[in-house]
C-alpha positions in Angstrom: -29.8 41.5 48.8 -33.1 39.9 50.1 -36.3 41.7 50.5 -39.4 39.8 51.6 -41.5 42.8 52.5 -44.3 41.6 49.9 -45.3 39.0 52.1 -46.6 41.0 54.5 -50.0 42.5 55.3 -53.2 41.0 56.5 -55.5 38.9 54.6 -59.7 39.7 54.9 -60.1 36.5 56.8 -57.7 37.4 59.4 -59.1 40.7 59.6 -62.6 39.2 60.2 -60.7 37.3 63.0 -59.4 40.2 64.5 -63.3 41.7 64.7 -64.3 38.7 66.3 -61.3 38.2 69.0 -60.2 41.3 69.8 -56.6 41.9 71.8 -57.5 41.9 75.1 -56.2 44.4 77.5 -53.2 44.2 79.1 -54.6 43.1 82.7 -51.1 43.3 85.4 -51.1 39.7 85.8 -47.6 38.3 86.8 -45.3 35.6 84.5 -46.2 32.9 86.5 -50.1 34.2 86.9 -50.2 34.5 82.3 -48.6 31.1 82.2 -51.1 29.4 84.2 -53.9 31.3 82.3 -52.4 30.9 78.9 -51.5 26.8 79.5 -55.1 26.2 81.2 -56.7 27.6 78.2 -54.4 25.3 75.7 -55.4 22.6 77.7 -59.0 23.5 77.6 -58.5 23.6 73.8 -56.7 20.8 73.2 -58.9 18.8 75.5 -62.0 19.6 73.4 -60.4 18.2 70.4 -59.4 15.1 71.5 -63.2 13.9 72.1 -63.0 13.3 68.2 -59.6 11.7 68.4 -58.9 9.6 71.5 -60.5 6.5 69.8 -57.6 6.1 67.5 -54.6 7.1 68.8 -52.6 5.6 72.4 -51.2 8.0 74.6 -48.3 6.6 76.4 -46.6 8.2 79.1 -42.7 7.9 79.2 -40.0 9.8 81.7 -37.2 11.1 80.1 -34.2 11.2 82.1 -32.2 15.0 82.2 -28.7 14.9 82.8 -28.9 16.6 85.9 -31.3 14.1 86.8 -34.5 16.1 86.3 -37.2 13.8 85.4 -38.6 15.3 81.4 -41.7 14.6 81.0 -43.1 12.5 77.9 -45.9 11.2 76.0 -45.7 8.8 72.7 -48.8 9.3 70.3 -49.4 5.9 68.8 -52.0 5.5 66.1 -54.3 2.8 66.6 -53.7 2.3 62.7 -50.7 1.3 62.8 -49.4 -2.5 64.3 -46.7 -2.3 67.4 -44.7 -4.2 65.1 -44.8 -1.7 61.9 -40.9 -0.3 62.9 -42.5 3.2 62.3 -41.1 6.6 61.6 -40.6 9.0 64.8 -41.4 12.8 65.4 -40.2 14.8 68.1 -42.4 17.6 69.1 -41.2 20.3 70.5 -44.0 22.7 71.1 -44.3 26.6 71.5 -44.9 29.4 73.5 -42.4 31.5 74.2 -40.1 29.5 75.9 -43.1 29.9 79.0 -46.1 28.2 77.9 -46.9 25.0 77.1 -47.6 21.6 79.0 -47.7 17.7 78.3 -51.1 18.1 77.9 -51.9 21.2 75.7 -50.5 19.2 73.1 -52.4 16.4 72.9 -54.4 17.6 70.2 -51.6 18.5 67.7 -49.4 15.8 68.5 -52.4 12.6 68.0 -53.4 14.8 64.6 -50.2 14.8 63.3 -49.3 10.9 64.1 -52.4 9.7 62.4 -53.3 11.9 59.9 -49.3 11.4 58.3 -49.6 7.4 58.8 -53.3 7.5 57.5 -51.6 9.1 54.2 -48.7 6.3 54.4 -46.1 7.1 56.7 -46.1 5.3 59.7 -45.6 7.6 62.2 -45.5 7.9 66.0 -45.1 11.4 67.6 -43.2 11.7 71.2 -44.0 14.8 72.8 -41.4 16.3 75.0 -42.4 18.5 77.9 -39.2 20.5 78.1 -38.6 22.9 80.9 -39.6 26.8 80.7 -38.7 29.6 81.8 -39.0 32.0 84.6 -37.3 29.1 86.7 -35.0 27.5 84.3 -33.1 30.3 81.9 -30.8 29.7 78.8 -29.7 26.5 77.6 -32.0 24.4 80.1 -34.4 23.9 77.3 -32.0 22.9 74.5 -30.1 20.4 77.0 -33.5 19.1 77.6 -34.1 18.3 73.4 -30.0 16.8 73.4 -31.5 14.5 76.1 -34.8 13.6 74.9 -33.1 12.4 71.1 -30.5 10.1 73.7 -33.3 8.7 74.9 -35.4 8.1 71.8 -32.0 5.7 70.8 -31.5 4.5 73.7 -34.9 2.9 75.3 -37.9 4.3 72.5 -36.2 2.4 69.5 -35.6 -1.1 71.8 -38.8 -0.5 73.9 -41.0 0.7 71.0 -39.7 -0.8 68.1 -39.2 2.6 66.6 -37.5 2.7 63.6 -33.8 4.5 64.5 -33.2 5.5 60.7 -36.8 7.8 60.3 -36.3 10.2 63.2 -37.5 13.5 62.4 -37.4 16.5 64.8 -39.4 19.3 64.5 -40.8 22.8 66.6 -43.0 25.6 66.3 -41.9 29.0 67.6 -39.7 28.6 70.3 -39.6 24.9 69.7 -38.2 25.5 66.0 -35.6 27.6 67.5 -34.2 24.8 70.2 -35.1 22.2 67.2 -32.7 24.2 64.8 -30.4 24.3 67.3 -30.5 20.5 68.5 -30.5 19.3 64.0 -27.4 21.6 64.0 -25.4 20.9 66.9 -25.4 17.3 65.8 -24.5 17.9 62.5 -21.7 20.0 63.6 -21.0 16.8 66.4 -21.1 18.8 69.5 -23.9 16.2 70.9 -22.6 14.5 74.4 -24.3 11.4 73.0 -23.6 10.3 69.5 -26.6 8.9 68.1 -27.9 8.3 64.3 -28.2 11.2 62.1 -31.9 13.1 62.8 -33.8 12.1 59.2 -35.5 15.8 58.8 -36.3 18.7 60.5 -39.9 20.8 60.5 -39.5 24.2 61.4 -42.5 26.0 62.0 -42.8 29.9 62.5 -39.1 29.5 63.9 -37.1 31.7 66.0 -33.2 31.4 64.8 -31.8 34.4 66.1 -31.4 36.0 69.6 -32.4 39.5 69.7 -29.1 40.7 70.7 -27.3 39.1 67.1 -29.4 40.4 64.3 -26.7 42.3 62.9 -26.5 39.6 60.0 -29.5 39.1 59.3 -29.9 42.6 58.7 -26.7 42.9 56.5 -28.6 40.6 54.2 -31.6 42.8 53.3 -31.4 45.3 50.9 -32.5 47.8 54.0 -33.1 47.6 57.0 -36.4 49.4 56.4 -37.8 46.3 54.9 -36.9 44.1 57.8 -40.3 41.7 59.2 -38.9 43.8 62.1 -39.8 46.9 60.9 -42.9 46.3 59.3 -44.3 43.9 61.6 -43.3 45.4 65.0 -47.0 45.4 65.9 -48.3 42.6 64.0 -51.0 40.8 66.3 -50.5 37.6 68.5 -46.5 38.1 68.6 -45.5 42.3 68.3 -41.7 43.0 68.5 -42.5 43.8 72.5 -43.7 40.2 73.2 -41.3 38.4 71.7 -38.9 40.9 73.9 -40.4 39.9 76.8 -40.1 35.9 76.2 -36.8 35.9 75.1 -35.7 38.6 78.4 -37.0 35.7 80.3 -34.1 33.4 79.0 -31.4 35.8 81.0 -29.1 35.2 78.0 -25.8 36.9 79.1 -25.4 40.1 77.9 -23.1 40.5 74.4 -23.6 37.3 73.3 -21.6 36.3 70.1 -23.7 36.7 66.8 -21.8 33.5 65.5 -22.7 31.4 68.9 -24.7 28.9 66.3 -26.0 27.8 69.9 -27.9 30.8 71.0 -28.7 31.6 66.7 -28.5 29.5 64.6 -29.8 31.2 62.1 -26.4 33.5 62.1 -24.4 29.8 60.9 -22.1 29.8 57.6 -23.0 28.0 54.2 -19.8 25.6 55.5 -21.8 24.9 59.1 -25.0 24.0 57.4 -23.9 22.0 54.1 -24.8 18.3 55.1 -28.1 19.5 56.9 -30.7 17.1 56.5 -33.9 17.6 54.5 -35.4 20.9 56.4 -39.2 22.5 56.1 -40.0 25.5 56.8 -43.6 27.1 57.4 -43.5 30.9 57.7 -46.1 33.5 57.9 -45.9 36.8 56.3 -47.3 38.7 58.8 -44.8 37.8 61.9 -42.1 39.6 62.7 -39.9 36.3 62.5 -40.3 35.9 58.9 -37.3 36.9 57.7 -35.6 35.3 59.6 -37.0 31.5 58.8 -36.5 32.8 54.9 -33.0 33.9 55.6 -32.2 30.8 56.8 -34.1 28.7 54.3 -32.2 30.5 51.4 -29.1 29.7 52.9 -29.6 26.2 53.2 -31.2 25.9 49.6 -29.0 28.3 47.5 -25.3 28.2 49.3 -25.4 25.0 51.0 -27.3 22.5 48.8 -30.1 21.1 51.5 -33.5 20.2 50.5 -35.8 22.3 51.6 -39.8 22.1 51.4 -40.7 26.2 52.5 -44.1 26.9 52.7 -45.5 30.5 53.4 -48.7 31.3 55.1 -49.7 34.9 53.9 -52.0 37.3 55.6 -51.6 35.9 59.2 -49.3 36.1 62.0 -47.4 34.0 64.3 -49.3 31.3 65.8 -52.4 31.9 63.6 -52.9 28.2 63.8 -54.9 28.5 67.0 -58.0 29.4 65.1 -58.0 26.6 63.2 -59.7 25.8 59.7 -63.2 27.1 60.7 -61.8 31.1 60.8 -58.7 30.2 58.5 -58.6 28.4 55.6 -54.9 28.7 55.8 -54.8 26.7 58.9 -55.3 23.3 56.9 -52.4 24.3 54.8 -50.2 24.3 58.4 -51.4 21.4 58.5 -50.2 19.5 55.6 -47.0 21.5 55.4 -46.3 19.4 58.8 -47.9 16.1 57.8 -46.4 15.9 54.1 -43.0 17.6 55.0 -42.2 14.8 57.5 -43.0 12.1 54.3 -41.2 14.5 52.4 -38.1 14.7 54.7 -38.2 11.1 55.3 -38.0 10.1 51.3 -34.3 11.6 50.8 -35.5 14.2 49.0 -33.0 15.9 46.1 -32.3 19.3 46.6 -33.0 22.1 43.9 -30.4 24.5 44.8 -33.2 27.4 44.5 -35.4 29.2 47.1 -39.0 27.7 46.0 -41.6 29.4 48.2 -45.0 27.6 48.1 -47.1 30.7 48.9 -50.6 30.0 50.4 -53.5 32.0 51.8 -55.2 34.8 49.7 -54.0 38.5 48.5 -53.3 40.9 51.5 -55.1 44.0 51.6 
């Protein structure tokens, strides 16, 4: 029976962080009234950044058609680095935020770091960025219908078009955008895509959601008590409590009673038989999040039952979505980093897999 309650607990950096950016009060604002606050200050973010980085990296805009004929949004992040001609690897980002936030936009910043810092360290990468629709006004599955239709497209115009090569496409999300990644990496395997398409090379998974709040049963079954669960001892961890990650997922108006072995809605709930034949996966998990056990529950499943590679990274001390504070408050933060930029060469080299849950723990004791 797992237990994984010694990652938790906050590191002195992220405590110094918390005295210099407190929690702000709760302030009555409406969905639609925090979205456009919380996506105008990622842009603002993001924006800021990209002074340092527009000078080598092409943005190109792209539509991506829906299959109800909603017009995606898209944006390929081509490093001036590397030639048109290079046939280079190709990352799908699918960003976070609760299923809300998030624009084309606020990932500008993550999306141009990632394509040139992994081809300056040789991988020749190109990252698409795919705006996917949100919620209040689209619900459960729109999101994950969105990703099924943004890999069709990579095949069928971004590899003639671009010259991308169709082999080296690696999807990967953070948050929310792990969870709909998971689910996308998983539905193909399983070959419930409408579109049949060549096998995804990898998948990232970053401070993923895997299970819908309504199925934890089985993920609980697998701890050694429930009173160890990331639940439990990080109900009111900072950034993402147990109450906010309520309110994001409410906002998906998943029917009520859903099945606990919909590998749709959780994939995290799948069998060792589902997952065996998964391709390379990474994981990066913080200790201090209330979704850690489930990335870990899922990473041991894949390693130790089903014989995937897996490249699982722990960030320990911080919570969900530390990353926004970057290296300057969190030394931890350039560890994100390469756990994205080497675990997408990683995941694109075939690796072997060890049949063992190796944990690369980073980040400094927890008081």
């Amino acid at each position: 029976m797992a237990d994984f309650s010694k990652y938790g607990g906050a590191s002195r950096e992220w405590k110094a962080v918390e005295a210099a950016f407190p929690s702000p009060a709760p302030d009555g604002a409406s969905v639609l009234e925090k979205r456009t606050a919380a996506n105008a200050n990622r842009e603002k973010t993001s924006a800021a950044l990209m002074t340092k980085l527009a000078d080598k990296v092409e943005l190109i805009d792209v539509s991506i058609p829906a299959r109800d004929g909603f017009a995606l949004e898209g944006r390929l992040y081509w490093p001036k680095s590397v030639p048109k001609d290079a046939q280079p690897a190709l990352y799908l980002h699918l960003h976070g935020g609760g299923y809300l936030f998030g624009t084309l936009s606020s990932e500008d910043a993550i999306c141009s770091n990632l394509a040139i810092n992994t081809s300056d360290k040789g991988t020749p990468l190109v990252v698409l960025n795919l705006n996917y629709r949100h919620t209040p006004e689209w619900t459960y599955p729109t999101a994950w219908l969105d990703a099924q239709d943004g890999l069709a497209w990579i095949h069928a115009t971004a590899v003639p078009q671009f010259g991308v090569d169709p082999a080296k496409v690696v999807v990967g999300g953070i948050s929310a955008g792990a969870h709909i990644t998971a689910t996308l990496v998983l539905e193909q395997h399983l070959g419930k895509l409408p579109v049949d398409v060549p096998r995804v090379a990898g998948q990232v998974l970053m401070i993923p959601a895997l299970v819908n709040s309504q199925c934890y049963e089985p993920q609980l079954a697998q701890l050694a008590s429930p009173d160890v669960s990331s639940l439990v001892e990080n109900e009111f961890a900072p950034i993402l409590p147990v109450h906010i990650a309520h309110f994001f997922t409410d906002l998906l108006k998943v029917p009520a009673h859903p099945r606990v072995d919909d590998t749709f809605l959780s994939p995290g709930n799948a069998t060792a038989e589902q997952v065996q034949g998964l391709p390379p996966t990474v994981f990066g998990i913080c200790g201090l999040d209330p979704l850690r056990d489930q990335g870990l529950l899922y990473a041991k499943l894949l390693a130790e039952k089903a014989g995937v590679p897996t490249n699982v990274h722990l960030y320990r001390g911080v919570p969900h979505g530390f990353r926004r504070y970057g290296p300057d408050w969190l030394s931890v933060s350039r560890d994100w980093d390469a756990t994205m930029e080497d675990g997408i060469a990683w995941a694109l080299k075939n690796p072997t897999a060890t049949n063992t849950l190796d944990i690369i723990v980073h980040g400094e004791e927890t008081m």
